[in-house]
C-alpha positions in Angstrom: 0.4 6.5 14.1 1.9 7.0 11.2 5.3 5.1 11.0 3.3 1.9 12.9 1.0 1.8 10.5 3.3 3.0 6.9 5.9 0.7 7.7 4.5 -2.2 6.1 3.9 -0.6 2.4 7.7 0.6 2.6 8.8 -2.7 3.7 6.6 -4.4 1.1 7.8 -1.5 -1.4 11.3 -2.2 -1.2 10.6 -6.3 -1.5 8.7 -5.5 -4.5 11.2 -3.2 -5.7 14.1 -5.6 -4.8 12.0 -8.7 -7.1 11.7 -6.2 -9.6 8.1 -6.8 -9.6 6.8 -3.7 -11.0 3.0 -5.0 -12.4 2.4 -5.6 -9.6 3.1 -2.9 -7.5 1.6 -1.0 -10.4 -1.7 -3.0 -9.9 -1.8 -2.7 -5.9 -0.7 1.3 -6.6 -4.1 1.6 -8.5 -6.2 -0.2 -6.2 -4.9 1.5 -3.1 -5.5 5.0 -4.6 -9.2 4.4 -5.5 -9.3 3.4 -1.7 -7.1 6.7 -1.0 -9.9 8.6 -3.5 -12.7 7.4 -2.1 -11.5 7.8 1.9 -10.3 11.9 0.9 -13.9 12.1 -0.6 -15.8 10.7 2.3 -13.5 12.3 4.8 -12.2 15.5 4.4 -14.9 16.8 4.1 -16.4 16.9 7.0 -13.2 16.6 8.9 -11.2 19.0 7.5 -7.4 18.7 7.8 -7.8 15.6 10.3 -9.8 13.7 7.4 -6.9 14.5 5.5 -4.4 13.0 7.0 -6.6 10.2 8.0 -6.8 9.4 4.3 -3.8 9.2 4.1 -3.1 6.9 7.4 -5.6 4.8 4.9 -3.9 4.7 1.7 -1.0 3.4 3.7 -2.5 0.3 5.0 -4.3 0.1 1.8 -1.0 0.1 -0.1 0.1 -2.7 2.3 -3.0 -4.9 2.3 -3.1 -4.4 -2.0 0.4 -5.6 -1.9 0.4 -8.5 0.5 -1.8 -11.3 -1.6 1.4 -10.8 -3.9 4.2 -11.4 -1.4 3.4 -14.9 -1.5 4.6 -15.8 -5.3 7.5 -13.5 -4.6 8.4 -15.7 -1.9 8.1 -18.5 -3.9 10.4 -16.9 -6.5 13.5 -16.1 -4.3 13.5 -19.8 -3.1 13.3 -21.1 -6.4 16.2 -18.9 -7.1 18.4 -19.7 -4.7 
């Protein structure tokens, strides 16, 4: 499960990377880890080593989902660009 679902915050990494768009990555970084907190906290635990990674699995898609609301005005900026 893991490369389906952390492929889209290290494709939206490197975009963010590429725009040199670092507040906001910085911003999305620090919502995603109180996500990431807050999951560990809740499951590991009562899972263990499964609720583990599982927090993990959602600090990926929470890295993703943080980051996407930004791609737009990245977008945006390329095409104005060019």
């Amino acid at each position: 499960m893991t490369p389906v679902l952390a492929v889209w915050c290290f494709l939206l990494d490197g975009i963010f990377i590429g725009a040199t768009r670092s507040v906001e990555m910085r911003n999305a970084m620090f919502a995603a880890l109180v996500i990431f907190l807050g999951s560990w906290w809740a499951l590991a635990g009562s899972y263990g080593n499964h609720g583990l990674w599982a927090a993990l699995l959602i600090f990926y898609v929470a890295r993703a989902v943080t980051l996407l609301p930004f791609h737009g005005s990245v977008r945006r900026a390329a095409l104005r660009a060019q």
